[in-house]
N, C-alpha and C positions, 0 to 999 in steps of 0.2 A: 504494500500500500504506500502510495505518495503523500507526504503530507500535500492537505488542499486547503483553500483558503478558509474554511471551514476551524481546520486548525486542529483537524481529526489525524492524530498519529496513534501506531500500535508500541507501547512503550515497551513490550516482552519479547524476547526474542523470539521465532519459531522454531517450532520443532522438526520441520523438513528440513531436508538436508536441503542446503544454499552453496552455490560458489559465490563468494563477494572478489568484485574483479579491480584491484587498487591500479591506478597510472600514478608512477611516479619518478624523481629522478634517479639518473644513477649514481653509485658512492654514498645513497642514504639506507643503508641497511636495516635502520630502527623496525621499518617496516614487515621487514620477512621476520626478527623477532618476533614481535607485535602479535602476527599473523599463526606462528607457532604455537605459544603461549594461548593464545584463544582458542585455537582449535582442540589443545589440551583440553582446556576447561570446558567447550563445546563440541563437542563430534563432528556434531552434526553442520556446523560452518568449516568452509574450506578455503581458502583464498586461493587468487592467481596474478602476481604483480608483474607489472610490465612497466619498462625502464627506459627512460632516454636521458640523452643530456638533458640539463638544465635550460639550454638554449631554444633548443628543441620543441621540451614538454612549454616551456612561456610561447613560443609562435604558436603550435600547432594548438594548444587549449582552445580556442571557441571553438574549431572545428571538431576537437576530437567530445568538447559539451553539448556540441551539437548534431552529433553521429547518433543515429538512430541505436545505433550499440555502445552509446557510452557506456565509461565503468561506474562504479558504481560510489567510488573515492579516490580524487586525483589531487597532486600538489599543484596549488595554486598561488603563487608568490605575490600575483597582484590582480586584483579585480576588473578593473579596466570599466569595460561594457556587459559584463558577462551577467549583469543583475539588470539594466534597461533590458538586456536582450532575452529575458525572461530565461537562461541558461543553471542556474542556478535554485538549490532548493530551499526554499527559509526554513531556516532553525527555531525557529521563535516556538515553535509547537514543541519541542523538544527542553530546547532552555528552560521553558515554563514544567514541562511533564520530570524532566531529572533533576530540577534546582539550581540549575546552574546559575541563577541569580546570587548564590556562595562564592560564585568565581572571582576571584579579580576584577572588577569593571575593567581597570586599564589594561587588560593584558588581553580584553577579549574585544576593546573598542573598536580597534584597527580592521577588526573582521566583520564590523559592520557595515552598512549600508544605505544611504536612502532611497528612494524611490528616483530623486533627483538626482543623482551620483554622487552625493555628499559624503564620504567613509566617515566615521565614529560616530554616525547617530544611525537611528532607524536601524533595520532589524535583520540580526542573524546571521551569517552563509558562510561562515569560515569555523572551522578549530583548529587549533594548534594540537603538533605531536612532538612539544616539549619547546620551551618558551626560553627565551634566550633574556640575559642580564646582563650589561656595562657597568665597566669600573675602572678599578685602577691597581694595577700588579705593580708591586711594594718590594724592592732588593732585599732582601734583609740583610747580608755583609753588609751592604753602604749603611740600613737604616743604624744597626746598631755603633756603626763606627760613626755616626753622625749624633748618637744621641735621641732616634727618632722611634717610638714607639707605639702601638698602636695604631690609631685612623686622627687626619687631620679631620677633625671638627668644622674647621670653616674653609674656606677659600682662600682668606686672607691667611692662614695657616698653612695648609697648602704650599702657597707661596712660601711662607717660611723654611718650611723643607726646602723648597727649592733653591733658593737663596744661599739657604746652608751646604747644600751640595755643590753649589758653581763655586762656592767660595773655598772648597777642599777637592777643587779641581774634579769634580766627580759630573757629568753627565747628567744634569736633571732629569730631563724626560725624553725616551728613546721613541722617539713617533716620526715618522714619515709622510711626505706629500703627494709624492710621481702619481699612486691610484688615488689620492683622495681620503687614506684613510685615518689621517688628521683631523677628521672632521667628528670624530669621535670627541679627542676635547674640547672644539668646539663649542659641540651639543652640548655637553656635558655643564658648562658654564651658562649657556642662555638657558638649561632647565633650571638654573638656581636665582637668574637674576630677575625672574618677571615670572606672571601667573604660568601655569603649563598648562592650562586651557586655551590661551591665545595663541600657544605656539601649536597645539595640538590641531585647533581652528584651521591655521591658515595648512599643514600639514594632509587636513583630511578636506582640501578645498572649498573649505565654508566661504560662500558670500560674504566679501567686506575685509576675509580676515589680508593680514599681512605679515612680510619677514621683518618691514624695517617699522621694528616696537624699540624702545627703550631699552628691553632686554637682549633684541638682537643688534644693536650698537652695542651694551656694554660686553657680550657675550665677546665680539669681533676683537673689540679695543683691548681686551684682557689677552685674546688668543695671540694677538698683536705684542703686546705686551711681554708677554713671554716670550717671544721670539725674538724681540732686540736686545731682551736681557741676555743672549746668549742661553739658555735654557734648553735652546731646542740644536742639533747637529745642525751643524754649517751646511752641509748639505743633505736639508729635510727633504726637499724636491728632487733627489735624486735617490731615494729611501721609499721601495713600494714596500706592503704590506707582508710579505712573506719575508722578505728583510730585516723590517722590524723587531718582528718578534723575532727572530736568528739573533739578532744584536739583544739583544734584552739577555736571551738565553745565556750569552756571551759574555753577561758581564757587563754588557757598555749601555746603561743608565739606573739612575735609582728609580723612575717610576716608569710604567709606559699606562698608557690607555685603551681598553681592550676591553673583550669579551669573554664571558664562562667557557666559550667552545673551546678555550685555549688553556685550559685549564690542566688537564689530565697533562697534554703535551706539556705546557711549563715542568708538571713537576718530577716529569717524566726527564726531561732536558736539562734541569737542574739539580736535581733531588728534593724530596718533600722536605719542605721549613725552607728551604733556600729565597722562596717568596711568599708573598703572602696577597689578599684579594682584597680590597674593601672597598667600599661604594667613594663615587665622586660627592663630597661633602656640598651643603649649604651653604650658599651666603652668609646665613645668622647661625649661630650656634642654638641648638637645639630644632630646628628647622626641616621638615618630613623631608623623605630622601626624594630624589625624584630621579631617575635612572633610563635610558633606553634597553629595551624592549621590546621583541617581538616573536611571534608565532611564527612555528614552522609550519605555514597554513595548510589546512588541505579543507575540500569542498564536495558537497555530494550532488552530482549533477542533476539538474532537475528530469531529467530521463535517466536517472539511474534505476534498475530495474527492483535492488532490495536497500530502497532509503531509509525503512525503518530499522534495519538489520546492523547498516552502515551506522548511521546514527548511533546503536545499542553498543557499538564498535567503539566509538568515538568516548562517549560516556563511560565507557569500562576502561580506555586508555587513562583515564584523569580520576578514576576511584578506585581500583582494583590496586592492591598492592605492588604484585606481583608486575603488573604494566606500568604503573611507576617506576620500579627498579630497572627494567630494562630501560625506560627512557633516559634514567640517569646515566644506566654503566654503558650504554651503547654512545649517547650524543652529549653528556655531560651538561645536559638543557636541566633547567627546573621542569617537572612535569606539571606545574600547573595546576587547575583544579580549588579547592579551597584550601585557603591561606591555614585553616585550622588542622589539616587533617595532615596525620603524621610525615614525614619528610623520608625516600627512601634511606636505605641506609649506605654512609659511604667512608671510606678508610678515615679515623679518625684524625682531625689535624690537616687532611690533605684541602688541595685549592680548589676542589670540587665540591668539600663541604662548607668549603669557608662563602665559595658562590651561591651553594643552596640556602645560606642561612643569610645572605646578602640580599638573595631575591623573594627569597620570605618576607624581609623585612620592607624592601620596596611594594610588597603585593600587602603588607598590612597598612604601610602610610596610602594606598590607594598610586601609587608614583610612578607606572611604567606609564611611557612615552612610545610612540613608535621612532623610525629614524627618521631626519631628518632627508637623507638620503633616498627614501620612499616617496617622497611627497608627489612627485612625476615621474615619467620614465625616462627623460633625461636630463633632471635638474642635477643629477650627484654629477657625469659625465662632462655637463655641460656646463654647469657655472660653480658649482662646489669646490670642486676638483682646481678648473683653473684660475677661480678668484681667489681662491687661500693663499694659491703657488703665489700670488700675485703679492695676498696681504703679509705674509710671514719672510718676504723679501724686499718690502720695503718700496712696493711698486703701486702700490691700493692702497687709500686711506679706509680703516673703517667706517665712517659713515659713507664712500664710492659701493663702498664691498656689499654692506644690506640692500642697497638704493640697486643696484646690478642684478644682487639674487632675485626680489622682487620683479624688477622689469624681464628677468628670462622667465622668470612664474610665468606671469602675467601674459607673456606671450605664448606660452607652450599651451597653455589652458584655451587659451582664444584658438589655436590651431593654426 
């Protein structure tokens, strides 16, 4: 049965035997776990995953959601038109029938939809299969030889670490430009300096909203800021992302900016304690965390043949134990689900538990953010990427740098 507008869903599983048919891409194996583990506990479901690039599965999606044989759960990284074009099944009947109202709002906003193609309001068509958290990976040789403990508290602190690092000749912050993925600190700063509804707004293309707020000048001017201090490698722009973290691994800075996926690998690369995780701090002291964030989406096509099935699928990934734990030890993602219900379990001390209880804490202050880098399909590509290169060398003033982002918005939207 499809859910219909009616809002009529079978929330039980059946008892006939089913194949559920997942499109997804390749290199993401949580799936065929996933897939094993339910069939354990079900017989009577079977699955059959089918794999392409990443490149690929993003082109070919409306057609393959609009194949009279779609599957039945595909990865979907970005919505586009796939909800105007009635491709798509709403979840709302579902969210309301499992509770999913427990969920994180922020972590499940981005999977939203309007009617209008607004993303973070209006209703349903995405889940996540383990949800991803930003921070900041901590040396601990420099921290301790610096005197530096714990999580900076503010911003302004923050800086003080940093400060203390250039001044004992040590490498502040190990981040890079060449792909853009500097833009990590960035964000990280404009989620602390102004509301994260306004950035979220202009993010998930609301009417009215915008990049150049208050917060996206001071957000620019700080990222700026940092980079004349000498804080950042002389050559960030010639530093892509898989560098970065190589350099990190190596020794060369006390912090970098980054993500839980990189977790396992850090401690893998350095040995466990050699670093440590913790959230990009507030502006104020004491101030909720507010972190980026997002889902490894996937969607059940509105011609999917077993949507209540899929669905029952989706809901047992975010409650069942047992599909929590693989979602940890497989992708090193938070699974997600409710903020209150136990966390899997993982080697204790390691930067996998330090990011689960990181992203616990962002899904209790309400604080996942999506990326900045999502807002369009080619806003990261097209002005992210080489306005930074532009601001962090002394080529862009920050108030150029917002006033640019916006005007490539602005046009990308219009078409």
């Amino acid at each position: 049965m499809i859910p219909t507008a009616s809002g009529k869903v079978n929330l039980k599983l059946p008892s006939d035997k089913i194949t559920i048919r997942i499109q997804d891409e390749a290199g993401f194996p949580v799936t065929d776990k996933l897939a094993d583990e339910f069939t354990k506990q079900h017989p009577n479901v079977t699955f059959k995953v089918v794999r392409d690039s990443f490149a690929n599965l993003t082109a070919n999606a409306p057609r393959l959601l609009a194949s009279a044989d779609a599957p039945d759960l595909i990865r979907l990284p970005t919505m586009g038109d796939t909800v105007k074009d009635g491709l798509l099944t709403n979840l709302d009947p579902y969210f309301k029938g499992y509770g999913w109202d427990k969920f994180s709002a922020g972590q499940l906003a981005a999977s939203r939809m309007s009617a209008e193609g607004v993303r973070g309001e209006g209703s349903l068509y995405q889940m996540g299969l383990g949800y991803s958290v930003t921070g900041i990976y901590v040396n601990q040789k420099y921290a301790r030889q610096l005197g530096l403990s714990g999580a900076p508290s503010t911003i302004a602190e923050l800086e003080r670490w940093m400060a203390k690092a250039k001044a004992a000749k040590i490498l502040p912050v190990q981040i890079g430009m060449q792909d853009g993925v500097g833009t990590f600190a960035l964000q990280a700063l404009i989620n602390q300096y102004g509301d994260k509804a306004d950035l979220v707004d202009w993010m998930f293309n609301k009417s009215g909203a915008t990049f150049d707020t208050e917060a996206g000048l001071k957000g620019a001017t700080t990222f700026k800021k940092w980079a004349d201090a000498g804080y950042f490698p002389s050559d960030v722009n010639a530093i892509n992302y898989t560098t970065m973290v190589s350099n990190f691994h190596a020794g060369k800075g006390l912090l970098m900016f980054d993500g839980n996926w990189d977790a396992a690998k850090t401690d893998k690369a350095m040995g466990q304690g050699a670093a440590r995780f913790v959230l990009s701090p507030p502006a104020a002291a004491d101030g909720p965390y507010v972190a980026m964030g997002a889902a490894n989406s996937f969607a059940i096509p509105a011609k999917a043949k077993h949507a209540d099935a899929t669905a029952f699928f989706l809901n047992w990934i975010h409650t069942d134990p047992k599909a929590r734990q693989i979602v940890v030890d497989v992708t090193g993602a938070s699974p997600g689900g409710d903020p209150s219900q136990a966390l899997p379990k993982v080697k204790k001390g390691s930067l996998t538990a330090q990011a689960l209880a990181a992203s616990a804490k962002v899904a209790s202050d309400d604080g996942f953010v999506d990326f900045m880098a999502n807002t369009t399909a080619g806003i990261y590509a097209g002005a992210f990427q080489p306005y930074e290169q532009k601001l962090l060398t002394r080529r862009m003033e920050p108030k150029a740098f917002v006033t640019a982002i916006q005007e490539y918005y602005t046009k990308e939207l219009a078409g």
